[in-house]
N, C-alpha and C positions, 0 to 999 in steps of 0.2 A: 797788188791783187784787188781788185774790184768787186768779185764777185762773191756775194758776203754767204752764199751758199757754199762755196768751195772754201773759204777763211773758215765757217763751222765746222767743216768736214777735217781742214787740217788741223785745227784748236781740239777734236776729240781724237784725231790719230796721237798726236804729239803727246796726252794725256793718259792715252789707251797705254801709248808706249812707255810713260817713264820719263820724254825725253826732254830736255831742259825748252825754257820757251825761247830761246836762242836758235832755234830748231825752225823756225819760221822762215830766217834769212837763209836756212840751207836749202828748204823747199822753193823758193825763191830763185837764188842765184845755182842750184844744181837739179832740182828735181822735176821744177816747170818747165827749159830749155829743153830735159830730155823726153817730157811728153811731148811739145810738138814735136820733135826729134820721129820720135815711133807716129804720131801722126801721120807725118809726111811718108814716111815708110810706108805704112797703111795704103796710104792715098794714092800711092804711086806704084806699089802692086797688084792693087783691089783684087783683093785676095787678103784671109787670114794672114798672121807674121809671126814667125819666132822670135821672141828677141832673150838672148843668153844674158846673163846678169855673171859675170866672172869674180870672184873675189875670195883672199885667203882668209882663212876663220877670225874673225871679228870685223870683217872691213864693213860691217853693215848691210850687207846682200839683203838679207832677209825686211829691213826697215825699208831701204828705198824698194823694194818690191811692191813689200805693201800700200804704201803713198802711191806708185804710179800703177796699181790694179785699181785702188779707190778711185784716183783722181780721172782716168781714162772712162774709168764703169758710168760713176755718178754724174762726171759734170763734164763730160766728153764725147758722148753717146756711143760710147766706143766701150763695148764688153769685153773685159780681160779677163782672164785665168791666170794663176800662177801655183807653180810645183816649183821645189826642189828635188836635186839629184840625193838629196838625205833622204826625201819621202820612198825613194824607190831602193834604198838598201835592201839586199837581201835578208831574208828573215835570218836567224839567229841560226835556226837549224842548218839552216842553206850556206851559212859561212861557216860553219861547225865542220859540213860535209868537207866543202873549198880547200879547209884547213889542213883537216886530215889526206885527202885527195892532192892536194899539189905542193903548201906550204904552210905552218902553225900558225904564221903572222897574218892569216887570212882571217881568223876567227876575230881581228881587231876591224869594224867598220872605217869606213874612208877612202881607202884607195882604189883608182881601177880596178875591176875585177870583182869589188865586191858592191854591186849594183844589181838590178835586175833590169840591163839596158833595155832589153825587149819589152817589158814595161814602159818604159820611157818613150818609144817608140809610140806605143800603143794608145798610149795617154794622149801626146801631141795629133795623133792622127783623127782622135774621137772629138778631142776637143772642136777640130779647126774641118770636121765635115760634118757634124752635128746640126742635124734639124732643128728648127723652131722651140719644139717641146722635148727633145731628148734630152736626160740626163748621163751624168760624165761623172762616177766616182773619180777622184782626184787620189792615189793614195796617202798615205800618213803614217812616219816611221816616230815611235816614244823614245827618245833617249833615254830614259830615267830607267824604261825596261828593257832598253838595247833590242826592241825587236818593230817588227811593222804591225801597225794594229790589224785589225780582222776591218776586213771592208766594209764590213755595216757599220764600222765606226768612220769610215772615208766621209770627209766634206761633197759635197754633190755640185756639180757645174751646169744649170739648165743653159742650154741652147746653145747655138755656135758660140766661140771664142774668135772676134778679132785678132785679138793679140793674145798671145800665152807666152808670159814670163816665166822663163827656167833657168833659178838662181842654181848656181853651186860653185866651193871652193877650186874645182878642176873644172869647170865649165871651160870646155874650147879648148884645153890641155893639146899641147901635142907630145910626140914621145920623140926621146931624147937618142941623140946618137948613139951605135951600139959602143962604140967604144967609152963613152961617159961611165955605163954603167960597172965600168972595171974595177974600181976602186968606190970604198964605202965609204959614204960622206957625215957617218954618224955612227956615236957608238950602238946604237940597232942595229943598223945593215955590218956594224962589222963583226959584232959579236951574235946575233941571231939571224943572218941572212950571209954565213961566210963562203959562200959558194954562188950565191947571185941570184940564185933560182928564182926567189919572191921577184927582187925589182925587177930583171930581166919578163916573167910575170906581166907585169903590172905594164910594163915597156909596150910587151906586145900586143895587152888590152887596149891602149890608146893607138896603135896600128890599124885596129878591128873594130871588135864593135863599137868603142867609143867613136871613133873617126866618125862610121856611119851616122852615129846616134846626132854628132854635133853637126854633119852635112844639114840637117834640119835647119839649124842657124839663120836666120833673114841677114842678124844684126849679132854683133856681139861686143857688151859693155864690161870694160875693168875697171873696177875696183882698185886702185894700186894700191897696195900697203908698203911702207915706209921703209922696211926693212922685217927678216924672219926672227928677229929678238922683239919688235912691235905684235907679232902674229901669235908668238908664245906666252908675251903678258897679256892679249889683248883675251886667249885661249884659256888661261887660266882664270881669267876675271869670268866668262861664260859659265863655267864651273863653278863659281862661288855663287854666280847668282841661281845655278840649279837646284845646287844645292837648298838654297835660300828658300827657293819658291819650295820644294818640294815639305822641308819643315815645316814653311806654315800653310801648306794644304790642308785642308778636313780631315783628321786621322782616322786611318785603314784598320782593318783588321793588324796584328801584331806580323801576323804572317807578311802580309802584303807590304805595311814600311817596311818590314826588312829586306824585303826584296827589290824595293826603292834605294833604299840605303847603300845597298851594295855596288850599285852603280855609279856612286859617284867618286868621282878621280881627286888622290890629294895632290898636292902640286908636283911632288916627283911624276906621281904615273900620267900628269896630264905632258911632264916632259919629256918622257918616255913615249908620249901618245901619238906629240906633235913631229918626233923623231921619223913614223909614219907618213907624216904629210911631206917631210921637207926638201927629198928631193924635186918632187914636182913640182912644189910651191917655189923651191930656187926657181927652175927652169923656166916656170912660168913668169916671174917677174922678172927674168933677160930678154924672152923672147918677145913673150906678148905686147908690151903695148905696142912696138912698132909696125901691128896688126889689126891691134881692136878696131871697130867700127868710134867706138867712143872709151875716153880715156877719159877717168876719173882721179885725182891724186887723194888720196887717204892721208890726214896726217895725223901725228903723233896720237894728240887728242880728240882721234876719231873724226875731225872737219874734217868734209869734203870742200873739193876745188870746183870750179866751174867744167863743166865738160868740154872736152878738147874733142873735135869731130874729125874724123880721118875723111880728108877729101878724096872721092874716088873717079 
């Protein structure tokens, strides 16, 4: 890499991040191929571009996001945006309602169904028709208080979007045969879901609105993860470090950490949690890459592989 504006820009990401400075040859060999990648996408629509970011919880969705929103924004002249499908969970109250309304296991965020797609919708449409000077609340969902913040707290997106990156674990999901859904593939669905109702649920959400939601798609990138015992260690490490951060925040009122507090998962309930994701997440690492626009292999130790591009 030559250009020693874009080398500063990745020496303060990698550092913003945490992340080892071995993290260079990743941006390198995985995250520069797939800016031209979306470039040419670009170029070759002119027109705005979706591009899905797909990956099961810890495959790093949210890092290469951020590196290809910087590197496209600052040193590409190409203005990105990026949300996740986490940002557009429904509020607390709203999966509270779900809950009681159709099934319990709705009141746990994650799975289709409990999103606010029409948001999502709405987001992508404002970003990528967006005048000059218009601004684009983005929204923003707090894990630590399991709800979505008030919009005056949303980050703000001046002016069109190019590209808008829309990371999430079920990104590009499809729903699974009905007869798959006959038998429970965990002890969740077999002891809290023994009649079907939730996954069958959740089946028919990726039918509907999700389907629509991902028709927006230009492009869609996976993530592979290695295997769904990678996904649960990788799940439960996210959760130590929330925890982490959340202790050594500025301390709150007494009221307020403990309402911090109480949201984080010990390693039972985060396997309890992931119990939720895993039919999909199976599904999705059978079906998907022989799909994706671009296939990314995730290993053990979090490296990324070089991107494999699906010729069309």
């Amino acid at each position: 890499m030559s250009d020693s504006e874009l080398n500063k820009t990745i020496e303060a990401l990698i550092e913003q991040e945490g992340l080892p400075d071995t993290y260079v040859s990743t941006v390198e060999q995985t995250i520069l191929p797939l800016v031209d990648h979306i470039l040419s996408l670009h170029a070759a629509q002119k027109r705005p571009v979706v591009v899905g970011i797909h990956g099961a919880q810890g495959t790093g969705k949210s890092t290469l996001t951020l590196f290809l929103r910087e590197i496209l924004g600052k040193h590409r002249h190409c203005p990105a945006a990026s949300f996740s499908l986490d940002d557009i969970y429904l509020t607390r109250a709203e999966r509270q309602e779900l809950a009681e309304r159709v099934h319990p296991l709705f009141i746990t965020r994650g799975v289709p169904g409990t999103h606010d797609v029409e948001l999502g919708q709405r987001i992508i449409e404002q970003l990528r028709s967006a005048g000059p000077g218009d601004l684009t609340p983005v929204p923003a969902f707090d894990k630590s208080i399991d709800d979505r913040l008030p919009e005056a707290s949303w980050p703000v997106f001046k002016g069109r979007a190019e590209v808008i990156l829309f990371e999430g674990w079920c990104l590009g999901a499809r729903p699974e045969p009905e007869s798959a859904l006959e038998l429970p593939i965990n002890r969740l669905e077999a002891e809290e879901d023994q009649h079907g109702t939730w996954r069958r649920y959740v089946n028919e959400c990726l039918k509907g609105a999700y389907h629509r939601l991902y028709g927006q798609l230009d492009n869609l990138v996976m993530l592979k993860a290695p295997s769904m015992d990678s996904v649960l260690e990788w799940r439960t490490l996210q959760e130590h470090k929330l925890a982490e951060r959340i202790s050594s925040a500025p301390k709150k009122s007494d009221e307020k950490r403990g309402a911090q507090s109480l949201r984080i998962m010990s390693d039972d309930e985060v396997a309890r949690f992931i119990m939720h994701y895993e039919r999909v997440t199976r599904f999705c690492l059978t079906e998907m890459p022989g799909r994706a626009d671009v296939l990314i292999e995730v290993g053990e130790d979090h490296s990324l592989s070089q991107p494999r591009f699906r010729d069309n």
